[in-house]
N, C-alpha and C positions, 0 to 999 in steps of 0.2 A: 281612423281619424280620431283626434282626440278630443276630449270634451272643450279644449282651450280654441281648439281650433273654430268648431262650432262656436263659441263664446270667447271673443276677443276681447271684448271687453268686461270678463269675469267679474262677477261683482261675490263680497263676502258671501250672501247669501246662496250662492249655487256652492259652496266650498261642501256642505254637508248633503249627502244624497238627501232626498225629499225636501230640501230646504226651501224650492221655488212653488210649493205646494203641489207639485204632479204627485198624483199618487193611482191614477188609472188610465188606463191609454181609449176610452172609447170616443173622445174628440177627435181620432185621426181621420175619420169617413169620408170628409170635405178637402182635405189639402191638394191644395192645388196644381192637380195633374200629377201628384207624387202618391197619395194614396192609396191603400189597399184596407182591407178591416182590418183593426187592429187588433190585436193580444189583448181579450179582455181579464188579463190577470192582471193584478194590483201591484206590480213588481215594478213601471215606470216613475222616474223620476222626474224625467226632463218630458214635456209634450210631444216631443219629435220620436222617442226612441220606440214607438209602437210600427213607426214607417222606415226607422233606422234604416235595413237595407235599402228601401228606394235609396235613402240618398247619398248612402255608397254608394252607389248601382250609376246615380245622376253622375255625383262628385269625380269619379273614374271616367265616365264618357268625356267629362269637361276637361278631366287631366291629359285624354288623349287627345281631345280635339288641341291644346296647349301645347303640347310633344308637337302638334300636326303643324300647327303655327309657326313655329323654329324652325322645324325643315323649309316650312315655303319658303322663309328669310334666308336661310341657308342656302337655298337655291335660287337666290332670287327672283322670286314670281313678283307677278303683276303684282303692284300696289293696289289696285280694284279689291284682286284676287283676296287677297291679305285681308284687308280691313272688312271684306263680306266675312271671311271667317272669325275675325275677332268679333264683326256683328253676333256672330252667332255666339260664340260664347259667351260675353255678353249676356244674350237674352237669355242663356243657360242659365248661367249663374243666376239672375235676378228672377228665374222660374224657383230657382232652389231656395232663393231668399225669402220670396214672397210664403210659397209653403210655409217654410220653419215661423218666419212670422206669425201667420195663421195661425198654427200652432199653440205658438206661444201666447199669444193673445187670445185665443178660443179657450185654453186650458188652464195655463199658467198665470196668468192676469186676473182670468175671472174667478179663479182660486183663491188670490187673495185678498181680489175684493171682495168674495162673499166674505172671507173672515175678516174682511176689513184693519184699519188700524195703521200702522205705519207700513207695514209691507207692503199696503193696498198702494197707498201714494208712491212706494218704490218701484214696485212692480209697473206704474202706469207710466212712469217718469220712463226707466229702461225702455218700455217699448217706444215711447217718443220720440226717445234722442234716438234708436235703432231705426224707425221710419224715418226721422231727419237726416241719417245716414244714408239710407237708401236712394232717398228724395236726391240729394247731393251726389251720388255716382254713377 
């Protein structure tokens, strides 16, 4: 999956590795239900990529559950049937959201607020508008 993907709304500041201030993965401990300790080598850039497989691991379940989706339409299942499973991925997805968020904010936010300055205000603005995003879908 590619970094774009994860980040749709790419901002100049992710264009240079370490540019979001990640520079250690030991914030991964808490993410939400995605989790595992993380790689405490100094080699992350982004908050998330200390969990990166969970959420390949997630992202691929969600893609099959989406394959699963098409057939039922395909085979005309119950509309119940349907929209239970769209529930579910759904709550998938927004499991995976809420993590990377976490992330980002537990990591990547408060990295530049310690350094403060303009980034600090950039960095707090992106996570905003991305929770108003969330809020809204």
């Amino acid at each position: 999956m590619s970094d774009t993907t994860l980040h749709p709304q790419s901002h100049p500041s992710h264009d240079q590795a370490g540019d979001c201030g990640c520079v250690d993965t030991h914030h991964h401990d808490s993410m939400a239900g995605l989790s595992t300790p993380a790689d405490s080598t100094p080699s992350a850039t982004h908050g998330y990529l200390g969990t990166k497989t969970k959420y390949q691991t997630a992202l691929r379940r969600i893609e099959g559950q989406v394959r699963g989706l098409q057939r039922m339409v395909d085979e005309e299942k119950y509309c119940i049937d349907v929209l239970t499973q769209i529930s579910a991925v759904t709550g998938a997805l927004q499991k995976v959201a809420l993590g990377m968020l976490e992330e980002h904010l537990s990591h990547c936010v408060v990295r530049a607020a310690q350094a403060g300055g303009e980034e600090a205000q950039l960095k707090v603005q992106e996570a905003s508008d991305a929770i108003a995003r969330l809020v809204r879908s």
